[in-house]
VOGU-3710 file (C-alpha; in Angstrom, 3 decimals, decimal comma):
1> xxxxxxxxxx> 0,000/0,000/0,000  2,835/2,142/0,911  4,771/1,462/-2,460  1,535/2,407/-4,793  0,957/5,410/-2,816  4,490/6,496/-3,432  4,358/5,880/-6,906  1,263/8,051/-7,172  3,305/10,707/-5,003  5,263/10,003/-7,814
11> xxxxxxxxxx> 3,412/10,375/-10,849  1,927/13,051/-9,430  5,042/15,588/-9,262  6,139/14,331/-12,258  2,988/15,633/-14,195  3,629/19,139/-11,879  7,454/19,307/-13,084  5,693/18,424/-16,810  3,126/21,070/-16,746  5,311/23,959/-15,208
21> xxxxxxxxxx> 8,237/23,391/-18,065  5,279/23,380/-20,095  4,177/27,053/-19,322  7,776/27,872/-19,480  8,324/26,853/-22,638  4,928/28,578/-23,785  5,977/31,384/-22,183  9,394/31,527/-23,117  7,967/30,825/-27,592  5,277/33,965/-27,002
31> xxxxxxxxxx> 8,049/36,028/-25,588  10,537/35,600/-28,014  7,795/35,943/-30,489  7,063/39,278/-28,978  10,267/40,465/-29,179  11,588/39,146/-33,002  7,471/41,051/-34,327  9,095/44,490/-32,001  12,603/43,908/-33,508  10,764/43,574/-36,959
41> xxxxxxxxxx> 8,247/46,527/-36,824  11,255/48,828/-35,246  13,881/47,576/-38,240  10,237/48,539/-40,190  9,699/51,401/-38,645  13,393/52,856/-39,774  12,741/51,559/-43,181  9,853/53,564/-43,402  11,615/56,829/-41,723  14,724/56,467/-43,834
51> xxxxxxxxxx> 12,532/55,857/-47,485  10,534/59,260/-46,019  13,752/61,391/-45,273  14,471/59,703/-49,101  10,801/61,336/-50,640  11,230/64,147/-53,142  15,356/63,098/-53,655  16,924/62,582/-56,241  19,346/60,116/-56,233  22,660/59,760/-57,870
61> xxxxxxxxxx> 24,942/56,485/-57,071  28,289/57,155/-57,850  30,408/53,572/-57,554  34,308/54,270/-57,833  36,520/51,307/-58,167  38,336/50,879/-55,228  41,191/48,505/-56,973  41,941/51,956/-59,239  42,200/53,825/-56,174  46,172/55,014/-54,406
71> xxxxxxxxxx> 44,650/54,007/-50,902  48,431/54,121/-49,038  48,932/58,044/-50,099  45,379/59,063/-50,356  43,833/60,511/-47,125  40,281/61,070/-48,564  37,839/61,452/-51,727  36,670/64,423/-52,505  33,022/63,531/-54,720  31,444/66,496/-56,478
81> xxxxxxxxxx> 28,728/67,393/-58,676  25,964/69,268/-60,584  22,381/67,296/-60,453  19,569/69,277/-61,831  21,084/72,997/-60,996  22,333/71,390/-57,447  25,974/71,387/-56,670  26,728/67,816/-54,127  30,246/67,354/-52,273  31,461/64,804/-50,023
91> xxxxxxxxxx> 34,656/64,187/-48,452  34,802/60,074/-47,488  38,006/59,209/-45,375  40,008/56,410/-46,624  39,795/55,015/-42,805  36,002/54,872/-43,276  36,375/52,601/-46,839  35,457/48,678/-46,445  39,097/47,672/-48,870  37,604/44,193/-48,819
101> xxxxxxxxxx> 35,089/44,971/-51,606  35,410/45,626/-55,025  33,703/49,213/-55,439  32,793/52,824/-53,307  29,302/53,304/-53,352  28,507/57,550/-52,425  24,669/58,010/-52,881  24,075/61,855/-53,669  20,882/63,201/-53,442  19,458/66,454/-54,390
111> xxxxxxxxxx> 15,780/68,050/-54,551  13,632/66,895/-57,521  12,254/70,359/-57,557  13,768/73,256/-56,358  11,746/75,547/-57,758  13,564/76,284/-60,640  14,265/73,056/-62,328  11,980/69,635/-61,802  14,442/67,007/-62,480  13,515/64,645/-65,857
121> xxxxxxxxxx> 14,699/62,060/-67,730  17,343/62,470/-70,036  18,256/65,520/-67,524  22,252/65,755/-67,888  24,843/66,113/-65,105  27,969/65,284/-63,997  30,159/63,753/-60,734  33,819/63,990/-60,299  35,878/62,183/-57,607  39,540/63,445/-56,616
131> xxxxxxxxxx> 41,876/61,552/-54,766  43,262/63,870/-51,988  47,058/63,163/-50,188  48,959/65,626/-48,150  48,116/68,583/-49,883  50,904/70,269/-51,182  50,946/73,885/-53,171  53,445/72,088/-55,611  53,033/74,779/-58,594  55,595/72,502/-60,484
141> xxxxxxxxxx> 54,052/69,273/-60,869  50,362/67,466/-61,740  49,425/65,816/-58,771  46,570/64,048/-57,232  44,427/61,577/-59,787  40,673/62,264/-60,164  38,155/60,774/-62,577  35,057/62,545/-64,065  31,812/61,039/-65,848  28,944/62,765/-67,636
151> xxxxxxxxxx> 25,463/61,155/-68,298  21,258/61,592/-68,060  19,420/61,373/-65,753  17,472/57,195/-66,328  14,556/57,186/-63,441  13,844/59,901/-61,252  12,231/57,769/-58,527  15,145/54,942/-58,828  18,612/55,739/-58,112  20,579/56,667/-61,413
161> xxxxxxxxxx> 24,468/55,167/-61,184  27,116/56,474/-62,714  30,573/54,726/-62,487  34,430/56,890/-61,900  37,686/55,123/-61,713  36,986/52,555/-63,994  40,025/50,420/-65,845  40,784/52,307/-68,972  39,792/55,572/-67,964  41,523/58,427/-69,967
171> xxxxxxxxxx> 40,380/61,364/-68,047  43,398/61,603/-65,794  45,886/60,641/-68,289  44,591/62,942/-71,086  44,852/65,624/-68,475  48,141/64,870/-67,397  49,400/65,154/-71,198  47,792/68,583/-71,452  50,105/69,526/-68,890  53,175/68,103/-70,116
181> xxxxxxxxxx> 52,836/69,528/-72,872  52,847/72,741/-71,668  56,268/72,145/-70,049  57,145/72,129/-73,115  56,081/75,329/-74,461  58,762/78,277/-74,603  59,202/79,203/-70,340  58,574/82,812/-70,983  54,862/81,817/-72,916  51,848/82,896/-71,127
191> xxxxxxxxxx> 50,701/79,080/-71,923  53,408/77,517/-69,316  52,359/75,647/-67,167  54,865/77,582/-64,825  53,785/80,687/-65,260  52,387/83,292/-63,307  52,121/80,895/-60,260  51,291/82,973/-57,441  49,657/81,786/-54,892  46,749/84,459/-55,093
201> xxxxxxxxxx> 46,264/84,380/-58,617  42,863/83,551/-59,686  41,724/81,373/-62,270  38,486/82,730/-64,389  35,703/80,151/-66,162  33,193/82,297/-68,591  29,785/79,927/-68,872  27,718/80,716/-71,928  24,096/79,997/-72,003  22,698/80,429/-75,583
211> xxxxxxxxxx> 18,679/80,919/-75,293  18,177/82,030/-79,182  15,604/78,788/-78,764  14,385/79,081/-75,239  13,220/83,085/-75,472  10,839/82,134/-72,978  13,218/81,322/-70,127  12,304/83,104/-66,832  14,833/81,634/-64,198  18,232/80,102/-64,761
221> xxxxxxxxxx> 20,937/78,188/-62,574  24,459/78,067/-64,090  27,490/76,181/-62,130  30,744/75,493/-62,500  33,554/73,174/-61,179  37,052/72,734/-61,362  39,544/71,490/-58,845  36,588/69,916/-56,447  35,122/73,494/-56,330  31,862/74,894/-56,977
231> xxxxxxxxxx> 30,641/77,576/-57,547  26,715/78,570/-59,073  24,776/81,905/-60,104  21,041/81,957/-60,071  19,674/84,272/-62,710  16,278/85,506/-61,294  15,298/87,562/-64,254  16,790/86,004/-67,796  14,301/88,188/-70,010  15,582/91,280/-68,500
241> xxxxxxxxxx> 19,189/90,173/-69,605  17,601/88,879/-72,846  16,387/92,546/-73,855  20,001/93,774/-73,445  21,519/90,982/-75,099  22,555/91,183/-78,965  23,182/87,465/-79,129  20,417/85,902/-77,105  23,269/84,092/-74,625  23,437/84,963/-70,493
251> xxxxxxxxxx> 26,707/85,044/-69,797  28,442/84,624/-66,450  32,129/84,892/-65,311  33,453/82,565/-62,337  36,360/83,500/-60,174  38,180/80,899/-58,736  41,328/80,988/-55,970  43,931/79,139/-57,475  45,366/77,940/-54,787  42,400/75,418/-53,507
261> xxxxxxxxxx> 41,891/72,941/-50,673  43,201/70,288/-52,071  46,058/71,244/-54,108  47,010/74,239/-57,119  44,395/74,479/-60,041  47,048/73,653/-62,590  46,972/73,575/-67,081  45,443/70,220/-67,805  43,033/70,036/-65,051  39,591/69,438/-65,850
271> xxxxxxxxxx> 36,276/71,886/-65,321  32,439/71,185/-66,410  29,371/73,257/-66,526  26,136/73,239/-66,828  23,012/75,457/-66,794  19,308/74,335/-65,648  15,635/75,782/-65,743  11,934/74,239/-66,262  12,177/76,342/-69,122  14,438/74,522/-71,265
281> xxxxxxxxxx> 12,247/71,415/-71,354  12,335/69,438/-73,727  14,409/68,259/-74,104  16,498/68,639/-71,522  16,345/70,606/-67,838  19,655/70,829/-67,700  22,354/70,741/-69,668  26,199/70,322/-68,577  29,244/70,301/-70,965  33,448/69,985/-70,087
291> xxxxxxxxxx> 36,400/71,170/-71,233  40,077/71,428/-69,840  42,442/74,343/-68,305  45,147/75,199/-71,291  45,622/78,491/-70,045  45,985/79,989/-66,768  46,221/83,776/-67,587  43,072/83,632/-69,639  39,821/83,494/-69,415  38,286/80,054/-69,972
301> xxxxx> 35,116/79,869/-71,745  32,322/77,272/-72,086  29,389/77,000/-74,154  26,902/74,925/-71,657  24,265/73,942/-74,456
//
């Protein structure tokens, strides 16, 4: 009698131990459930804040090759650009570059409107990306590679990407023999590269904006870059300039400091422009065109459409 009612004592706290790991373990699933559906509406929840701090941008992926890139003697990238009359710079410090993978991605992003311009498809602009050392005012030499890439504008509510340091890139290089060759020149030539070099010499970019086809044009943005600089006018009353005009073309003059932050504007280096306005649609918003430094003592000009 004594043994059965032990092994009913037994059985007994055996189905107690089996029923409390039970609730445990029920308790222990809807818990963990709990948690996993907060983690998953607050990862949701930053989704949703980042894709709304992302409406009304335009973006611009620009994916530089890292493999093309002097990471031991570069301390940063400077990227810069022009998207749809906006001018976009970032400085990304080669400590903050993952040099296990293949490419850079640097998302820019700009206003689809800004009240001047409503970005479009084929839109143009541009995106430059300048490796930067030690930055030395070396007047004497053609230092510190950069890459450039024009192109339109493909989706206005996707990302567009546009690619710089890519294998077989001639920007650099035909840049670099533009300024060889003027070591070449006579020393005493306003064309050397040598010439004139002071350090608070300016360098002057004249943007031309023909409108013989757009008469109609009310408001105008026109930028310029050279040397990971930008500079950009915004013309609030284009017929007024029109009516003076003999040639239908705005035309703007842009004074730049030689001596930059990141190293001398030098022959050979590399400036683009471009102009923008609702009012040159179709085909195009905005227009951008390139051309390179052959003389410092001059005026550089640029037809921008």
């Amino acid at each position: 009698m004594n043994t059965n009612m032990s092994c009913i004592k037994r059985w007994h706290l055996f189905i107690a131990i089996f029923f409390m790991i039970a609730i445990l373990s029920i308790s222990f699933i809807s818990s963990s459930s709990s948690s996993s559906f907060e983690l998953s509406f607050a990862q949701k929840d930053k989704e949703d804040d980042d894709a709304e701090k992302d409406n009304g941008k335009l973006i611009v992926k620009t994916r530089i090759q890292i493999n093309n890139l002097d990471l031991e003697n570069t301390k940063f990238i400077r990227v810069v650009g022009l998207i749809n009359g906006q001018d976009v710079k970032q400085d990304i410090p080669i400590s903050s570059i993952d040099k296990t993978k293949q490419t850079l991605t640097v998302d820019l992003k700009v206003d689809k409107d800004n009240g001047i311009v409503e970005a479009d498809t084929p839109d143009e602009f541009f995106v430059c990306a300048y490796q930067v050392s030690k930055v030395i005012h070396d007047y004497n030499s053609f230092t510190g590679k950069f890459d450039c890439n024009e192109s339109d504008l493909v989706n206005i509510d996707k990302p567009t990407v546009i690619n710089l340091f890519r294998t077989g890139s001639l920007v650099y290089s035909t840049s670099q023999a533009v300024y060889q060759a003027s070591l070449n020149t006579d020393s005493s030539s306003s064309n050397s590269a040598n010439s004139n070099s002071s350090s608070n010499q300016q360098v002057k970019i004249k943007v031309y904006a023909p409108l013989s086809d757009k008469k109609n044009t009310e408001k105008l943005i026109i930028g310029v870059m050279i040397k990971g600089q930008i500079q950009s006018e915004v013309i609030e009353n284009v017929q007024d300039e029109l009516d003076k005009s003999k040639d239908d073309t705005i035309k703007r003059t842009f004074a730049f400091d030689r001596n930059t932050d990141i190293g001398p504007i030098q022959v050979g280096d590399r400036f683009h422009a471009c102009v923008a306005s609702e009012d040159l649609s179709p085909p195009e918003g905005s227009e951008c065109e390139k051309r390179i430094i052959k003389n410092l003592n001059k005026v550089s000009g640029l037809y921008a459409r």
